[in-house]
C-alpha positions as CSV (number, residue, x, y, z in Angstrom):
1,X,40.1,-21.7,-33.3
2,X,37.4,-21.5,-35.8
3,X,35.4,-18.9,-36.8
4,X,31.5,-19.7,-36.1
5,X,29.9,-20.4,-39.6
6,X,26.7,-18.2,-39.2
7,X,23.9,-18.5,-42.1
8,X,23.2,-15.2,-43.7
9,X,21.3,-13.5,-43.4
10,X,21.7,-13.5,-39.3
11,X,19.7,-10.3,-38.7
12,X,17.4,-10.3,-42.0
13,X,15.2,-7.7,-40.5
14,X,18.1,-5.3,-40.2
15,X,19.3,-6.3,-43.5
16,X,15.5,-5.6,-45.0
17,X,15.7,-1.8,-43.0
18,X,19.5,-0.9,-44.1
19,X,18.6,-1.8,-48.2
20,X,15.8,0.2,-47.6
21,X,17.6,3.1,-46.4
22,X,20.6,2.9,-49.1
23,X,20.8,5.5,-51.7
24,X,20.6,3.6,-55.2
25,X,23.9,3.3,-56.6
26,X,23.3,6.1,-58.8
27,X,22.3,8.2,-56.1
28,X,25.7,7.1,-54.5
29,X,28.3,7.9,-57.7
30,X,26.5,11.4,-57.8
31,X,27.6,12.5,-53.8
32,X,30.7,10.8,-54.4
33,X,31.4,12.8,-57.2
34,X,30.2,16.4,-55.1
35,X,31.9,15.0,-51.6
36,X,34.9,14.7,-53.9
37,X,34.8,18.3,-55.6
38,X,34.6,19.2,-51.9
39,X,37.7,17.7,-51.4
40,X,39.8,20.2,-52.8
41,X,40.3,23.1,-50.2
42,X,39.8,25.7,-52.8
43,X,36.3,24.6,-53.9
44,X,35.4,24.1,-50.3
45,X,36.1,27.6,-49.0
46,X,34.3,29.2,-52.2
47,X,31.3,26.7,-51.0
48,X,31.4,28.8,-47.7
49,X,32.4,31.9,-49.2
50,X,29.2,31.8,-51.5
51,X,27.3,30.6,-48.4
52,X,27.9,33.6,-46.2
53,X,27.8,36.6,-48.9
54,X,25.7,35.5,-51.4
55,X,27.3,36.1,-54.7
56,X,31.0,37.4,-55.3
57,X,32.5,37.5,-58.7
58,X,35.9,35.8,-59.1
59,X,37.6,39.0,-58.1
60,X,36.4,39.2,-54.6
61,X,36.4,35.5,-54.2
62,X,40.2,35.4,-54.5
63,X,40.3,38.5,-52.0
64,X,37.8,36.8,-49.8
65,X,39.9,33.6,-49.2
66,X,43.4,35.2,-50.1
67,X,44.0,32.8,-52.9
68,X,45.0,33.7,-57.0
69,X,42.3,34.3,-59.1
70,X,43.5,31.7,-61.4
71,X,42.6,28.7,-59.1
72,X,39.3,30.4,-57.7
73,X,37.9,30.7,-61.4
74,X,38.8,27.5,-62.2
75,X,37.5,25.9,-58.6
76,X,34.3,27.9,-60.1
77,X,34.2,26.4,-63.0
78,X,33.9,23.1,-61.8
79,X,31.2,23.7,-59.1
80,X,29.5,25.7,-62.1
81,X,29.7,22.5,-64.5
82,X,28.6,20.2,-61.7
83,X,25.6,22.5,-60.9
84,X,26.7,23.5,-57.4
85,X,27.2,27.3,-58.4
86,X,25.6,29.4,-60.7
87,X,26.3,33.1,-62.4
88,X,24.9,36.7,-63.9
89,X,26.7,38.7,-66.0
90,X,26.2,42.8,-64.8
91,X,28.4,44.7,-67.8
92,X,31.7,42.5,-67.5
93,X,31.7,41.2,-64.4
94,X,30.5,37.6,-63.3
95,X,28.9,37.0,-60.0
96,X,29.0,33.5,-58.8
97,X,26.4,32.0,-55.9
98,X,25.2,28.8,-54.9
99,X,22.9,27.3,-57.1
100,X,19.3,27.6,-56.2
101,X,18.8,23.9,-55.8
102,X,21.9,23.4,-53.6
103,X,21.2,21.0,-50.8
104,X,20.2,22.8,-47.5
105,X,21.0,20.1,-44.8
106,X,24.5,20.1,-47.1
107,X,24.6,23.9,-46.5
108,X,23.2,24.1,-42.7
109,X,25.1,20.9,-41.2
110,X,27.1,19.0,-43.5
111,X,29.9,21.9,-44.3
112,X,29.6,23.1,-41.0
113,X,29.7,19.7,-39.1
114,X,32.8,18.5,-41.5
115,X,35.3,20.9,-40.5
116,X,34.0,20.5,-36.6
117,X,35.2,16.5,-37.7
118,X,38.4,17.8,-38.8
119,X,39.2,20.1,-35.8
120,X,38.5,17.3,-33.3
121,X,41.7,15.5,-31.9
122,X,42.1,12.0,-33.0
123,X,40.2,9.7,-30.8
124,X,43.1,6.8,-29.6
125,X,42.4,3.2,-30.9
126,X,43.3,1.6,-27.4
């Protein structure tokens, strides 16, 4: 059995709405490229780490989420350079926080809601 042959658009109202809606591909490549430097489990608990004290330097960071200081500076670093985090110098410690532009709804929902996702049980495909 065939498929039908529909003309496209079928819906071009829905079409017109969805485009409308789309992030320009720009837009799309930039939260790619933080949804992927959220990836990484480090960076992500130093996202809620900074969330929920503040600032921290490196130090306490690695205390915080029981992980070598190595790997927190360096999960700093790259938030830092992608202008998710930002730092002070007092004497010769650094104190990281979120940057003062970070998305709220990323901050209030997104973070929150993700690991919610990732604790639910796998819905069947039956």
């Amino acid at each position: 059995m065939s498929e039908p042959d529909y003309a496209h658009p079928v819906d071009p109202e829905r079409v017109a709405h969805a485009r409308a809606r789309l992030p320009s591909r720009e837009e799309a490549a930039q939260l790619t490229s933080v949804l992927s430097l959220m990836a990484d489990p480090t960076r992500a608990r130093v996202l809620f780490a900074l969330d929920m004290v503040e600032e921290l330097c490196v130090g306490d960071l690695a205390l915080a989420l029981e992980a070598n200081e190595d790997a927190v500076g360096y999960a700093l670093r790259l938030l830092r350079t992608a202008g998710l985090v930002t730092n002070r110098k007092q004497g010769r410690v650094v104190f990281y926080r979120l940057a003062e532009g970070f998305p709220e709804p990323l901050r209030q929902h997104c973070l929150r809601q993700l690991i919610v996702l990732s604790e639910a049980p796998a819905a069947d495909d039956d």
